[in-house]
RODO-2510 file (C-alpha; in nm, 4 decimals, decimal comma):
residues 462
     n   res          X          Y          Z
     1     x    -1,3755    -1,8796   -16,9387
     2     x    -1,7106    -2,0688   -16,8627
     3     x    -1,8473    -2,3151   -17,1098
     4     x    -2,1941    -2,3217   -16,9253
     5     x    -2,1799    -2,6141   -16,6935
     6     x    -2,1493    -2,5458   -16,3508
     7     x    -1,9212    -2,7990   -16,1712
     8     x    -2,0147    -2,8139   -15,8204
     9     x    -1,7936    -2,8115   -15,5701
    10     x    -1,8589    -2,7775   -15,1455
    11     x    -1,9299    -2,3677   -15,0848
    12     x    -1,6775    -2,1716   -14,8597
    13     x    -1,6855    -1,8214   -14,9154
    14     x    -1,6607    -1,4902   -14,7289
    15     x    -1,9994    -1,3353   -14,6747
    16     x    -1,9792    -1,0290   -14,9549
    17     x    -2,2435    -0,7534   -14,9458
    18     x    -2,4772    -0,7565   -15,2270
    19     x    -2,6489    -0,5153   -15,4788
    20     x    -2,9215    -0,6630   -15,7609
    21     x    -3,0482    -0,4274   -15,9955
    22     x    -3,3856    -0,5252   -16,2216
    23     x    -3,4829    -0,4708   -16,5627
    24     x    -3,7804    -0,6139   -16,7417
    25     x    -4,1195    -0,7537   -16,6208
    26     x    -4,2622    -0,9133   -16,2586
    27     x    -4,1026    -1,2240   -16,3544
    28     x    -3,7763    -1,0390   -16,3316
    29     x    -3,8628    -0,8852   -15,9912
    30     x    -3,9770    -1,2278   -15,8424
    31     x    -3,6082    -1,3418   -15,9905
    32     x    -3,4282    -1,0679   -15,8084
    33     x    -3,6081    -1,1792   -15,5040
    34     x    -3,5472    -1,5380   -15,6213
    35     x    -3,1501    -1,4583   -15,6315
    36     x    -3,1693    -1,2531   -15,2692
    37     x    -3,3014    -1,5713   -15,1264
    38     x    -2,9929    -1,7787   -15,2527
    39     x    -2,7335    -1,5450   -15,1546
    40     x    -2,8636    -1,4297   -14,7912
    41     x    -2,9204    -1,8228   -14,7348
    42     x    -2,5161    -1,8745   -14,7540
    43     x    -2,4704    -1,5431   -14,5572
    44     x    -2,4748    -1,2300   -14,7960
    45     x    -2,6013    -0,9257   -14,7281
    46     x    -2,7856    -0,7527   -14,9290
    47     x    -2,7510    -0,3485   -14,9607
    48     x    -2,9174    -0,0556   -15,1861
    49     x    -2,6417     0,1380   -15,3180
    50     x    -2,4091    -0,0517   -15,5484
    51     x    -2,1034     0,2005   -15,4167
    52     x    -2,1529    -0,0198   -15,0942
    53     x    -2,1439    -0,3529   -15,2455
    54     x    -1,8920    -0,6175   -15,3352
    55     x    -2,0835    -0,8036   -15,5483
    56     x    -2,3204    -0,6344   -15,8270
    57     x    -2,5637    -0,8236   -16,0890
    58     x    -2,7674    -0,6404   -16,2881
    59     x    -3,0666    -0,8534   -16,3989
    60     x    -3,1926    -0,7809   -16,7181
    61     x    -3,4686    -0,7833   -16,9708
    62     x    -3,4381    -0,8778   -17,3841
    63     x    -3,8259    -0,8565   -17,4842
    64     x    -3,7380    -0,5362   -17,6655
    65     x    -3,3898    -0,4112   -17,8620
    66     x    -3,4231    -0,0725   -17,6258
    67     x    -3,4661    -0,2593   -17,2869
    68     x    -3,1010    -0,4694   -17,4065
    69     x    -2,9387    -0,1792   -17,5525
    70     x    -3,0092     0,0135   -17,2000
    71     x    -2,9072    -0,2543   -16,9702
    72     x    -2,5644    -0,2991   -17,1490
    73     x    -2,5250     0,0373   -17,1283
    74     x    -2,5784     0,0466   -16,7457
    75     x    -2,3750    -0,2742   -16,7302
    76     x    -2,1262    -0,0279   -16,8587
    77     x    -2,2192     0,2399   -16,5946
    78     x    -2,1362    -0,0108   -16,3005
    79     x    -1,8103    -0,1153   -16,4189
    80     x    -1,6723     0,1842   -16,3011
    81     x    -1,7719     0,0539   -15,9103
    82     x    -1,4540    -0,2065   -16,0117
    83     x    -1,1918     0,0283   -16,1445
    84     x    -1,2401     0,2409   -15,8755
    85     x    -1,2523    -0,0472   -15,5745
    86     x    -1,0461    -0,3772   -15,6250
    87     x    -1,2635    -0,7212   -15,5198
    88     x    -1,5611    -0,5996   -15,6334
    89     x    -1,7533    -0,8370   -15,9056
    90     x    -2,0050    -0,7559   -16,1798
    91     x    -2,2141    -1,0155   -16,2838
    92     x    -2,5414    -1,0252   -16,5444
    93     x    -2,8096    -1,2519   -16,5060
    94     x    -3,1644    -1,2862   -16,6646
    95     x    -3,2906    -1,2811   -17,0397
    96     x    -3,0113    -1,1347   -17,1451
    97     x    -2,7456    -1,2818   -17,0018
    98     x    -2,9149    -1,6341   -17,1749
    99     x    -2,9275    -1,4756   -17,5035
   100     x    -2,6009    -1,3172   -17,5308
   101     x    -2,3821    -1,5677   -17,2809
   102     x    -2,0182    -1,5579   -17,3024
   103     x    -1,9990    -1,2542   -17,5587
   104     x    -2,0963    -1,0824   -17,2431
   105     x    -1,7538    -1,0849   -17,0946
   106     x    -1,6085    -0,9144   -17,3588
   107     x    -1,8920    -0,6726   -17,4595
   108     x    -1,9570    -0,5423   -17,0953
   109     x    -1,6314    -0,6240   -16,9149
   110     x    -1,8357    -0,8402   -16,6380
   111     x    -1,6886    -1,1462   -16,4314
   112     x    -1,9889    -1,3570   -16,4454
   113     x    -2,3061    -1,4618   -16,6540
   114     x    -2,5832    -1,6418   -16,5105
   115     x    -2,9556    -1,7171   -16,7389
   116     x    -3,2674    -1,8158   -16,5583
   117     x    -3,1953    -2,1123   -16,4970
   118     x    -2,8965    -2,1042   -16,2913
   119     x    -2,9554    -1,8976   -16,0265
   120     x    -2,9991    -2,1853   -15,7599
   121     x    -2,5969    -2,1902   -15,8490
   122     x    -2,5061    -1,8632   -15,7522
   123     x    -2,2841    -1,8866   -15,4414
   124     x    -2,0630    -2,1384   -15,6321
   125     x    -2,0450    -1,8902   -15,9303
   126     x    -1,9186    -1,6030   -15,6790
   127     x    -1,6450    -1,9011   -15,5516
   128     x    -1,5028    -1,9619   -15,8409
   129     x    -1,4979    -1,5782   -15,9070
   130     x    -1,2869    -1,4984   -15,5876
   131     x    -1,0375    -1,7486   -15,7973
   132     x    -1,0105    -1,5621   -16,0733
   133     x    -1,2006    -1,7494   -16,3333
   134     x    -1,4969    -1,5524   -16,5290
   135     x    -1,8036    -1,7746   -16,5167
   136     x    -2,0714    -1,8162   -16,7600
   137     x    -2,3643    -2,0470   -16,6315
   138     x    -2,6275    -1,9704   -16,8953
   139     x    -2,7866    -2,3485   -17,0416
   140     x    -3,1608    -2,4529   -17,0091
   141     x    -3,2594    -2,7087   -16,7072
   142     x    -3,5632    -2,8395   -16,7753
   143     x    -3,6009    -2,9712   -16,4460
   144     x    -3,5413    -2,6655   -16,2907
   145     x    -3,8685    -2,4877   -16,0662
   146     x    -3,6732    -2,3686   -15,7656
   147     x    -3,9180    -2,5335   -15,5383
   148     x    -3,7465    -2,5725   -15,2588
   149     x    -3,5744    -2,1943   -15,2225
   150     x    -3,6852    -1,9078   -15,0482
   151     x    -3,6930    -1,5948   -15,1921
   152     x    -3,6469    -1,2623   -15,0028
   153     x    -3,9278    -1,0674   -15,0157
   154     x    -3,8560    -0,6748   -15,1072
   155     x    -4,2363    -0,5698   -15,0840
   156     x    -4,4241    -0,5583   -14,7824
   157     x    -4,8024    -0,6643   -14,8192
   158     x    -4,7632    -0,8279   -15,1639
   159     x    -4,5318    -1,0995   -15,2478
   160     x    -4,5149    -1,2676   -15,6440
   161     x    -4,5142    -1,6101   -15,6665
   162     x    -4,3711    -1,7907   -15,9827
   163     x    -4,5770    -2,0584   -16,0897
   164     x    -4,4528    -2,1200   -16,3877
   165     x    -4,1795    -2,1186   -16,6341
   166     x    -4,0750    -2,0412   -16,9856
   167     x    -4,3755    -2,0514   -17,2344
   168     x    -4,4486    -2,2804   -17,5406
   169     x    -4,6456    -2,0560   -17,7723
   170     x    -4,3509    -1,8861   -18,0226
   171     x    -4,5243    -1,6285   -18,1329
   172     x    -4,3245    -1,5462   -18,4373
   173     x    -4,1880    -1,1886   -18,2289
   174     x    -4,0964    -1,3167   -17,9466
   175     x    -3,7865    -1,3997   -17,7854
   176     x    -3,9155    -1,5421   -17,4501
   177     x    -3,8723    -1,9371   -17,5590
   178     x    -3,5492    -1,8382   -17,6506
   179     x    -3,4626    -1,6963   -17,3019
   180     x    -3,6039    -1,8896   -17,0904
   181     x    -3,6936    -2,2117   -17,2259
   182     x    -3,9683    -2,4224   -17,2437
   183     x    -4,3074    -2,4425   -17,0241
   184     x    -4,2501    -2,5846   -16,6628
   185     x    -4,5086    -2,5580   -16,4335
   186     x    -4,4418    -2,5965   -16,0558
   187     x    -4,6415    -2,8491   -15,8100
   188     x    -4,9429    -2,6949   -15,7190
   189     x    -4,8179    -2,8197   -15,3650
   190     x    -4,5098    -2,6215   -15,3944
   191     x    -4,6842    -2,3148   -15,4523
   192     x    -4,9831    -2,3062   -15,2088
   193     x    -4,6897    -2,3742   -14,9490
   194     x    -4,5107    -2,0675   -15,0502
   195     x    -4,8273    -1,8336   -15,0590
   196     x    -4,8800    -2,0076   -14,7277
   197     x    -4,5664    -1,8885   -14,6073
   198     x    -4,6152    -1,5465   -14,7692
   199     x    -4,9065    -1,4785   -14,6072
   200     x    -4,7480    -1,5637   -14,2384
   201     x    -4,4910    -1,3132   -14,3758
   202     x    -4,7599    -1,0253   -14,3911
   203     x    -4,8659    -1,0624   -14,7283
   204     x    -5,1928    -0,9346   -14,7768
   205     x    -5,2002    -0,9763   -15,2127
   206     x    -4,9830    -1,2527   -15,4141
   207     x    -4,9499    -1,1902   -15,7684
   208     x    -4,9380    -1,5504   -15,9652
   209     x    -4,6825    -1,5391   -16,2229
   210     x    -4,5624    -1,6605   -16,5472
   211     x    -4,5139    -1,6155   -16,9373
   212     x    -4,8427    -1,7565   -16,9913
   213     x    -5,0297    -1,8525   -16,6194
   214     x    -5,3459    -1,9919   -16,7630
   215     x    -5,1901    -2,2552   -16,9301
   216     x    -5,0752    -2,3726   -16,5895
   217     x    -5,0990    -2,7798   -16,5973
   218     x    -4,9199    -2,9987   -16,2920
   219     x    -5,0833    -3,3499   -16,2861
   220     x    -5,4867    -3,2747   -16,2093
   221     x    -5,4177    -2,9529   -16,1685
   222     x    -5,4980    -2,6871   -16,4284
   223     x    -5,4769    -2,2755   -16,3517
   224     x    -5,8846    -2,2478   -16,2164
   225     x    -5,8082    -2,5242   -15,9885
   226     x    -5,4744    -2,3521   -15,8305
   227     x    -5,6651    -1,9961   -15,8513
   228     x    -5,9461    -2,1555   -15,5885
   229     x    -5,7173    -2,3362   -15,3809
   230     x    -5,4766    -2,0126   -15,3559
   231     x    -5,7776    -1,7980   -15,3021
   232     x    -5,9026    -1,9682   -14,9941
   233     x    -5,5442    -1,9914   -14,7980
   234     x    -5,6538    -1,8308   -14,5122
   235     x    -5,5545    -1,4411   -14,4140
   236     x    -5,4831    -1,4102   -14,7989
   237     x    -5,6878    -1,0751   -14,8834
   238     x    -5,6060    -1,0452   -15,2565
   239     x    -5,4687    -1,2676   -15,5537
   240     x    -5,4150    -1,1485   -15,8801
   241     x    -5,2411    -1,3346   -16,2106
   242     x    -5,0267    -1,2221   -16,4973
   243     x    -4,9967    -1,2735   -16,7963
   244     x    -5,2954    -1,4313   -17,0067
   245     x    -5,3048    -1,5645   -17,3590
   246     x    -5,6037    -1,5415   -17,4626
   247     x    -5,5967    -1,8742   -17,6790
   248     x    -5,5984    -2,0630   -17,3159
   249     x    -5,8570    -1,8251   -17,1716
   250     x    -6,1754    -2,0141   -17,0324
   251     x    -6,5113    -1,9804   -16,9228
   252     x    -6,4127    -2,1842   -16,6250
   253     x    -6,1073    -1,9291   -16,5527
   254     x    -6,3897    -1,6788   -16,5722
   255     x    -6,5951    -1,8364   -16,3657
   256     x    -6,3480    -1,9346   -16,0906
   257     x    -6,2737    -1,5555   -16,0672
   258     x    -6,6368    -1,4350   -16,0545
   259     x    -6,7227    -1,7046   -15,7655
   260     x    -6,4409    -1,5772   -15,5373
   261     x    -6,4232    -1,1761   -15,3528
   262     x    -6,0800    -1,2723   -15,3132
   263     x    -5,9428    -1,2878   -15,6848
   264     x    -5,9150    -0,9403   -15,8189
   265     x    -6,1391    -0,8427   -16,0889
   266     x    -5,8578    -0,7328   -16,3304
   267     x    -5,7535    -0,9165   -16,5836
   268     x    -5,4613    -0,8721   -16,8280
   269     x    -5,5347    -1,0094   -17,1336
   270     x    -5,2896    -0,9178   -17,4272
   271     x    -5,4452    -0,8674   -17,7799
   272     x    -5,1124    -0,7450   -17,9776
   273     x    -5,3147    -0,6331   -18,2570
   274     x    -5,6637    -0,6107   -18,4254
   275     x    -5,6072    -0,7463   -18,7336
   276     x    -5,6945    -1,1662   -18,7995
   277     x    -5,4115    -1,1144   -19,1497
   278     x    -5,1373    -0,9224   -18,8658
   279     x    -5,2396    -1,1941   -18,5289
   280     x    -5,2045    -1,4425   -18,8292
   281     x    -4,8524    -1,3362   -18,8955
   282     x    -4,7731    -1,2862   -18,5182
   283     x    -4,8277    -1,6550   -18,4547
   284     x    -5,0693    -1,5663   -18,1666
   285     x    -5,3413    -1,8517   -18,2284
   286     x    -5,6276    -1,6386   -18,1458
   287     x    -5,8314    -1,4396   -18,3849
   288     x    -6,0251    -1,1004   -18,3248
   289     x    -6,3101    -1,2542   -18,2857
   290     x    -6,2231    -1,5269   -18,0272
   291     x    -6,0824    -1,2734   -17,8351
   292     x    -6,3960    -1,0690   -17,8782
   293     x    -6,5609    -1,3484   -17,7010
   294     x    -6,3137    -1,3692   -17,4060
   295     x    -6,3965    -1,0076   -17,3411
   296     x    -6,7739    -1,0706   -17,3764
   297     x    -6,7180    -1,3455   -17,1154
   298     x    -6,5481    -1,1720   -16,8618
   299     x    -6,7961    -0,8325   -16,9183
   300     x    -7,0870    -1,1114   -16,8904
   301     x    -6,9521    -1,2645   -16,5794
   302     x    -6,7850    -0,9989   -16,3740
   303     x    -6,9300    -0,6661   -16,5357
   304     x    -6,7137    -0,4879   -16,2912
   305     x    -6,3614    -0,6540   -16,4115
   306     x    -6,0912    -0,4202   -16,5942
   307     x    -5,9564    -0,5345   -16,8694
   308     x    -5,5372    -0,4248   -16,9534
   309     x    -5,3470    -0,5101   -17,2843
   310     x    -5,0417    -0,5171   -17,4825
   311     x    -5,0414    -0,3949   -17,8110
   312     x    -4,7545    -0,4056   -18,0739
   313     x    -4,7762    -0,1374   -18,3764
   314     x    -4,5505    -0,1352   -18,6652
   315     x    -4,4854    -0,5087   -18,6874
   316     x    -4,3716    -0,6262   -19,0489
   317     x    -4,6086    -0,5471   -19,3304
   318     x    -4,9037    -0,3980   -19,0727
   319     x    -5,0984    -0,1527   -19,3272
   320     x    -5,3089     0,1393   -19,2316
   321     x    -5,6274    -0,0697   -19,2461
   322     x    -5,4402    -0,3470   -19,0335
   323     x    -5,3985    -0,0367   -18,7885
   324     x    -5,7189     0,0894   -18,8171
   325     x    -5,8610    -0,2290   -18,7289
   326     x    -5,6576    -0,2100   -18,3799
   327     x    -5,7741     0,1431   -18,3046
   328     x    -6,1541     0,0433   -18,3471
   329     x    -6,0592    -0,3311   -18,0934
   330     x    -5,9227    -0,0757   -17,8491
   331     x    -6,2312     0,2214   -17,8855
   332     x    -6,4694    -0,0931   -17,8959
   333     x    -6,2882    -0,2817   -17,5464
   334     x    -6,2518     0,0536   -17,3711
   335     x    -5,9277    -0,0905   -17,1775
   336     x    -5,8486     0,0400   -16,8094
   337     x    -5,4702     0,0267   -16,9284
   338     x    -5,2816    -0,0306   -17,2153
   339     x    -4,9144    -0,0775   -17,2419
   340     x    -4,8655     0,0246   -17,6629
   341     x    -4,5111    -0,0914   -17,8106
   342     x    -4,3308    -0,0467   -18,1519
   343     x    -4,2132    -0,3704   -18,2781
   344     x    -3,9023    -0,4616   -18,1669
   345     x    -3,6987    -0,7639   -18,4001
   346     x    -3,5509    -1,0282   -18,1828
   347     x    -3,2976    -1,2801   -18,2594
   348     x    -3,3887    -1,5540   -18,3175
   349     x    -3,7287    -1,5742   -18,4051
   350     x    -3,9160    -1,5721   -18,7411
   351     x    -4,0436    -1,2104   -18,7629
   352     x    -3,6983    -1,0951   -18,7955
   353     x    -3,6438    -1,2316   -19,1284
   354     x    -3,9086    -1,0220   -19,2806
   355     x    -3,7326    -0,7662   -19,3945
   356     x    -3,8282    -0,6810   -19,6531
   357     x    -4,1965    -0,5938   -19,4636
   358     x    -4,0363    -0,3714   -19,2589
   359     x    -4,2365    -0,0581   -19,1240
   360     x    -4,0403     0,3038   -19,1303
   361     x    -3,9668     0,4100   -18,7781
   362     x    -4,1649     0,7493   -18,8946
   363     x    -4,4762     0,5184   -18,9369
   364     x    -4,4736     0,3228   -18,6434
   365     x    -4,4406     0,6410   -18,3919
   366     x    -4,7305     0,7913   -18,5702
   367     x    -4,9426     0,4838   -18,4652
   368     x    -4,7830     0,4648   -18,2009
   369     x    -4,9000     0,8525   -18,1009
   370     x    -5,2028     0,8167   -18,2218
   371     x    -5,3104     0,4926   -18,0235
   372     x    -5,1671     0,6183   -17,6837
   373     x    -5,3603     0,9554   -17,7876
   374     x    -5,7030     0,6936   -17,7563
   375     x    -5,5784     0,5158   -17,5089
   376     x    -5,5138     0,8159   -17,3064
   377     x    -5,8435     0,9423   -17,3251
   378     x    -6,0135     0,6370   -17,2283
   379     x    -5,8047     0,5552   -16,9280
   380     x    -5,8642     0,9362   -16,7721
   381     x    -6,2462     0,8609   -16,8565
   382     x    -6,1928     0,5259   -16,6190
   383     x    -6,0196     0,6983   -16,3437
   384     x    -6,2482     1,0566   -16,3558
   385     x    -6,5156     0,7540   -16,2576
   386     x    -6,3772     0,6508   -15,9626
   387     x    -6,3873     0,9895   -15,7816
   388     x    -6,5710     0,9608   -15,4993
   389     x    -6,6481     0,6269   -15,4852
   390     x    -6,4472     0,3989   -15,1857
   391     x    -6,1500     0,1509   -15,3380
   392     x    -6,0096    -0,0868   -15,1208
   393     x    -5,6216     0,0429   -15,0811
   394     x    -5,3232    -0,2146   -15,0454
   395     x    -5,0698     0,0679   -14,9247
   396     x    -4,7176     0,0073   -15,0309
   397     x    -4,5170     0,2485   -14,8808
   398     x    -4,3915     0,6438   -14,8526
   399     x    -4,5033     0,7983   -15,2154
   400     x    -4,2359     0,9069   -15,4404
   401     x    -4,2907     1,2988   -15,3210
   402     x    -4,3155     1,1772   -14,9392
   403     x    -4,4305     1,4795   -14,7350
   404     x    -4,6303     1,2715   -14,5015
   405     x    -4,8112     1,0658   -14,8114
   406     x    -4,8184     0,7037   -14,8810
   407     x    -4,9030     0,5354   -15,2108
   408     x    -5,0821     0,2018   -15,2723
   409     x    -5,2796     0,0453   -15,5445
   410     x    -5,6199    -0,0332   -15,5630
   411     x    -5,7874    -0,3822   -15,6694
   412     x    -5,7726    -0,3010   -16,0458
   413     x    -5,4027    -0,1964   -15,9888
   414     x    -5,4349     0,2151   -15,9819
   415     x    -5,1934     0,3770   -15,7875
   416     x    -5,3066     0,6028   -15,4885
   417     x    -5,1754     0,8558   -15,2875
   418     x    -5,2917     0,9420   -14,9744
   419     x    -5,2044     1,0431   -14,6456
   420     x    -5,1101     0,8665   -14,3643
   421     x    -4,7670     0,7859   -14,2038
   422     x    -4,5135     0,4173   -14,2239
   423     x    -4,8135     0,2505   -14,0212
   424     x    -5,0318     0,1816   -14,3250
   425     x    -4,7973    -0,0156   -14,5142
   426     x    -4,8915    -0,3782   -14,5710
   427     x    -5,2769    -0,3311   -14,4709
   428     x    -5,5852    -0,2528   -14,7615
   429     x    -5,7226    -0,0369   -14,5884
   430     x    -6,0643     0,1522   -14,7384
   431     x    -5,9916     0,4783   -14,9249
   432     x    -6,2304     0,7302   -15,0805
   433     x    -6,1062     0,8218   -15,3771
   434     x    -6,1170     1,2431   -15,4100
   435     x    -5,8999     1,3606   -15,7078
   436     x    -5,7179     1,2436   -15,9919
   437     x    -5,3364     1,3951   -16,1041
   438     x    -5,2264     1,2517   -16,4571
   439     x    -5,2922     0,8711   -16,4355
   440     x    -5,2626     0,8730   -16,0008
   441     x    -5,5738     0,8709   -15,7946
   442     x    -5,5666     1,0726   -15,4643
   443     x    -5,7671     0,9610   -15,1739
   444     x    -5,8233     0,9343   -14,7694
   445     x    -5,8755     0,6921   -14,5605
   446     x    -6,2368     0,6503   -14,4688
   447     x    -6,2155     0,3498   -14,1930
   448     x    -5,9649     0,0526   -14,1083
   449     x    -5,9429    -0,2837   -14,2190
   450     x    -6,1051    -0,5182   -14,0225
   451     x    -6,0819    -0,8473   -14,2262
   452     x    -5,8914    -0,9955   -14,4951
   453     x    -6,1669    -0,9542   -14,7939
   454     x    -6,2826    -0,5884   -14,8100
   455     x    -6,6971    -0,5652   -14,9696
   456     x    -6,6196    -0,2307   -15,1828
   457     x    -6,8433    -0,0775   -15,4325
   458     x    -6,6410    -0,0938   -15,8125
   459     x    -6,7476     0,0643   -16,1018
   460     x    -6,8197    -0,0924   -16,4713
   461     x    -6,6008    -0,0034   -16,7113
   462     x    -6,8192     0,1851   -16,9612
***
């Protein structure tokens, strides 16, 4: 068995074809891509269906008891890929893999474990595996960025570029610090090199990435200053960020973003609740009304900018008024998006403790209901508002129903169908927008793309 520290030896394995599946947030995806770039690098292949593969990792998310509790059972699922062919290996990697570590092998039956940090390590992990051994790989580097890898790209058009991470805030629900570590931010050199290669790659959008991107700091370089330089690589049509904090959120991020066509005017900017005495308790150093002022800064400055969120609802000893007070923030922002979550304890961090605050499950889906029920409204509001006007269309690929339609995503991130054949992938490409189904926008192609930065007409979010 492993005990976490990887002893390197020379690498001389057979090529093996590979299968990753993801979990979890963009940071996760970006890993995925992260790990693809090790492993075809020393001659892997990588494949789509996991019956084909000799080597599966499922790569995993722990921000919520649910997301865990699903990936071990899948974890379970793909087990049966070894019983029923001999040489195949199962490994985990990702939050969960850092947070659980060697129980893993027991608990899920899986030859390998591998946490964030180790993934520059995984063609020696799969050597040691063809020996027999089970491998867990799964302590903190703080020196590791991966600056020097590649990563293989899975998107065409859009390509996410880590810039950072870990995070240093401990917000008292939160098991992020616990999973993958500290703050390290990557040279700002490092990163404009890899959008640089992105780009000659066919990337039209990058996505900047990391547990908390504004607090970006390498040397003289803090996030506005990497935003600008990013934004003028040349052929680069988009750049967008995630996530925010809003405790690090500045008037000169704001500004940065305003004086550029080429940053996207949508923001994500988590909130977590509406209550000072429940943000107080959630360790999130902001206070309603300092994120009141971030909004009015951004609504100031770029009228036109959407505004997403998190929000948690049931966390320990959140009354009805506490509530209350997050279903007037969210009627009062008007959010494009909202992504609403029941409080989830985490290991190791302070809210778990509070038992004896604990909200009934009964209590929290009622909020929880009830604040997707507003949410709802006002996001069908913002999209009804964008019929007929033209969006500027990043087009991903086939749509999930095919039939000769392709789906993309606008500026603000809306998905849109439309039709058109394989072509259109990778180009933005002007769309008028012409009907709405659930939370998808439907729309045709009105002209083609003829430079990098597209001048569209967007509409404030009222």
């Amino acid at each position: 068995m492993g005990d976490g520290v990887l002893y390197i030896r020379p690498f001389m394995s057979t090529p093996k074809r590979y299968y990753i599946e993801t979990y979890g947030c963009q940071m996760n995806v970006a890993d995925a891509e992260l790990m693809g770039g090790v492993l075809r690098r020393e001659g892997h292949v990588r494949v789509d269906d996991p019956a084909e593969a000799e080597v599966v990792i499922v790569n995993t998310c722990a921000i919520r008891d649910h997301a865990e509790q699903r990936v071990i059972g899948r974890i379970g699922q793909l087990n049966r890929h070894k019983l029923e062919r001999g040489g195949v290996r199962l490994g985990v990697a990702g939050c969960v893999a850092k947070e659980l570590g060697k129980e893993l092998l027991e608990l899920a039956h899986v030859d390998f474990v591998i946490g964030p940090d180790g993934y520059r390590h995984l063609p020696e992990v799969l050597e040691r595996v063809d020996t027999g051994e089970r491998v867990v790989l799964d302590r903190f580097n703080r020196s590791e960025n991966y600056e020097d890898l590649e990563p293989y790209r899975l998107e065409r058009g859009a390509a996410w570029i880590t810039i950072m991470r870990g995070c240093d805030k401990f917000c008292s629900y939160c098991i992020v610090p616990f999973t993958r570590g500290r703050e390290k931010c990557r040279s700002a050199a490092g990163i404009l090199e890899e959008v640089r290669r992105a780009v000659d790659d066919g990337a039209k959008e990058v996505t900047l990435l990391g547990q908390n991107v504004n607090s970006y700091c390498a040397g003289e370089w803090e996030f506005p200053d990497l935003l600008a330089a990013v934004a003028r690589v040349e052929g680069l049509g988009r750049v967008r960020f995630t996530t925010s904090h809003p405790w690090d959120f500045t008037q000169r991020l704001v500004d940065t973003i305003a004086a550029d066509p080429v940053i996207c005017r949508h923001v994500h900017l988590p909130v977590q609740s509406g209550s000072d005495r429940v943000l107080a308790a959630m360790r999130r150093e902001h206070t309603v009304a300092w994120y009141r002022e971030r909004v009015a800064m951004l609504r100031e400055s770029i009228p036109d900018c959407a505004i997403s969120t998190d929000v948690i609802v049931g966390f320990p000893g959140e009354t009805e008024d506490d509530f209350q007070a997050t279903l007037e923030l969210m009627s009062e922002v008007r959010y494009n998006s909202a992504y609403v979550f029941i409080y989830s304890p985490r290991p190791h961090t302070p809210a778990a403790a509070l038992i004896e605050d604990h909200i009934s499950h009964d209590v929290a889906v009622d909020r929880l209901e009830r604040l997707n029920e507003i949410q709802r409204g006002i996001g069908a509001r913002y999209l009804l508002d964008k019929v007929g006007t033209i969006q500027g269309v990043l087009v991903q690929g086939e749509a999930r129903r095919g039939e000769g339609r392709m789906s993309g995503w606008t500026e603000q991130r809306e998905t849109v169908v439309l039709d058109g054949g394989p072509e259109l992938t990778g180009q933005i490409l002007p769309v008028r927008v012409t009907g709405l189904s659930g939370i998808t926008l439907h729309g045709e192609v009105v002209g083609h793309a003829t430079s990098a930065v597209m001048e569209l007409p967007l509409l404030a979010i009222s």
